[in-house]
SETORFI-181455 format. One record per residue (C-alpha): residue in one letter; x, y, z. Coordinates in nm, 3 decimals. Layout:
<recs>
+------+---------+---------+---------+
! code !       X !       Y !       Z !
+------+---------+---------+---------+
!    A !       X !       Y !       Z !
...
+------+---------+---------+---------+
</recs>
This chain:
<recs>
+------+---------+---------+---------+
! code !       X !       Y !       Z !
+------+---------+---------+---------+
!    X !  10.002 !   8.291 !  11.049 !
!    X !   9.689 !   8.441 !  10.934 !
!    X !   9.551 !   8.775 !  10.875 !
!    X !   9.760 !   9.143 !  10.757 !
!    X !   9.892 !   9.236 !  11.068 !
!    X !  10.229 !   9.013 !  11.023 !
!    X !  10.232 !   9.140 !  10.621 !
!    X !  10.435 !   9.452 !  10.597 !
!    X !  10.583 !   9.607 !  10.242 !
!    X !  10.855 !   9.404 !  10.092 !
!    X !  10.784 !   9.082 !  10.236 !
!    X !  10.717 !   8.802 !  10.015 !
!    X !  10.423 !   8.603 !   9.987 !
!    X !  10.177 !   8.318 !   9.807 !
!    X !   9.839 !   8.261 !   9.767 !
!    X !   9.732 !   7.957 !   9.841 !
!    X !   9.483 !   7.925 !   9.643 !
!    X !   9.725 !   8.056 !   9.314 !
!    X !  10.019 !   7.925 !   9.336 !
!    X !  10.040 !   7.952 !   8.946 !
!    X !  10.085 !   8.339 !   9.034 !
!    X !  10.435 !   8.268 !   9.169 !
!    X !  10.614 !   8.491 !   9.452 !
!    X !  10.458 !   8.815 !   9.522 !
!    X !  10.586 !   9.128 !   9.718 !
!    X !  10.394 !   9.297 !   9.963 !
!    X !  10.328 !   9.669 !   9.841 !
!    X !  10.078 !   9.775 !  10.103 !
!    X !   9.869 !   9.732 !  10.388 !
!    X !   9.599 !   9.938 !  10.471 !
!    X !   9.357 !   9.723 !  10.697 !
!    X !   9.265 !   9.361 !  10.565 !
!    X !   9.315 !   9.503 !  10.229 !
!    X !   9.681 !   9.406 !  10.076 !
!    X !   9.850 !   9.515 !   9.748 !
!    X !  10.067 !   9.218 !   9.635 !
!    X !  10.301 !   9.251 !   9.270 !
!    X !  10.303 !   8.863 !   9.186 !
!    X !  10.537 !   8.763 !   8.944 !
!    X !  10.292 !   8.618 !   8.699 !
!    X !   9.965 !   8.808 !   8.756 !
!    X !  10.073 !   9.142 !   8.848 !
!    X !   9.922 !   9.398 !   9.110 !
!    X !   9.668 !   9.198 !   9.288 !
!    X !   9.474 !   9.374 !   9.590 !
!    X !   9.362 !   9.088 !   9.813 !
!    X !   9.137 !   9.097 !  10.098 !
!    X !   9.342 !   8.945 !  10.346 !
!    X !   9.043 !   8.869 !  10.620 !
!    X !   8.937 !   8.590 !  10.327 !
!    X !   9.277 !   8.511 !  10.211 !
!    X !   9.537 !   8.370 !  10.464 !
!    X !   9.841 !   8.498 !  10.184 !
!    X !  10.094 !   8.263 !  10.287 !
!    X !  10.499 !   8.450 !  10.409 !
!    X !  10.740 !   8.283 !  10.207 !
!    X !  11.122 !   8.344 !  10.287 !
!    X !  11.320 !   8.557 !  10.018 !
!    X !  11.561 !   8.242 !   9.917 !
!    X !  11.252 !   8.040 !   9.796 !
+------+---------+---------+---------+
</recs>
């Protein structure tokens, strides 16, 4: 899946292109434009029409 309109707040997520930011929960989505709280970076908004976030299940 690509895109924010599967991302909704509290689903978990990667970025592909970080995976050294670990697991990050969805906070909001308003548009393309995602607010993600990664483990090891912190509040991240992301442009999700340039960054397929990848949905991770919650037992990863």
């Amino acid at each position: 899946m690509s895109g924010a309109s599967f991302l909704e707040p509290g689903m978990w997520v990667r970025h592909p292109a970080a995976p050294d930011w670990g697991r990050g929960q969805v906070q909001s989505v308003i548009g393309s434009r995602v607010t993600v709280n990664f483990e090891h970076a912190g509040k991240v908004v992301i442009d999700n029409s340039r960054v397929a976030l990848e949905w991770i299940s919650t037992c990863e």
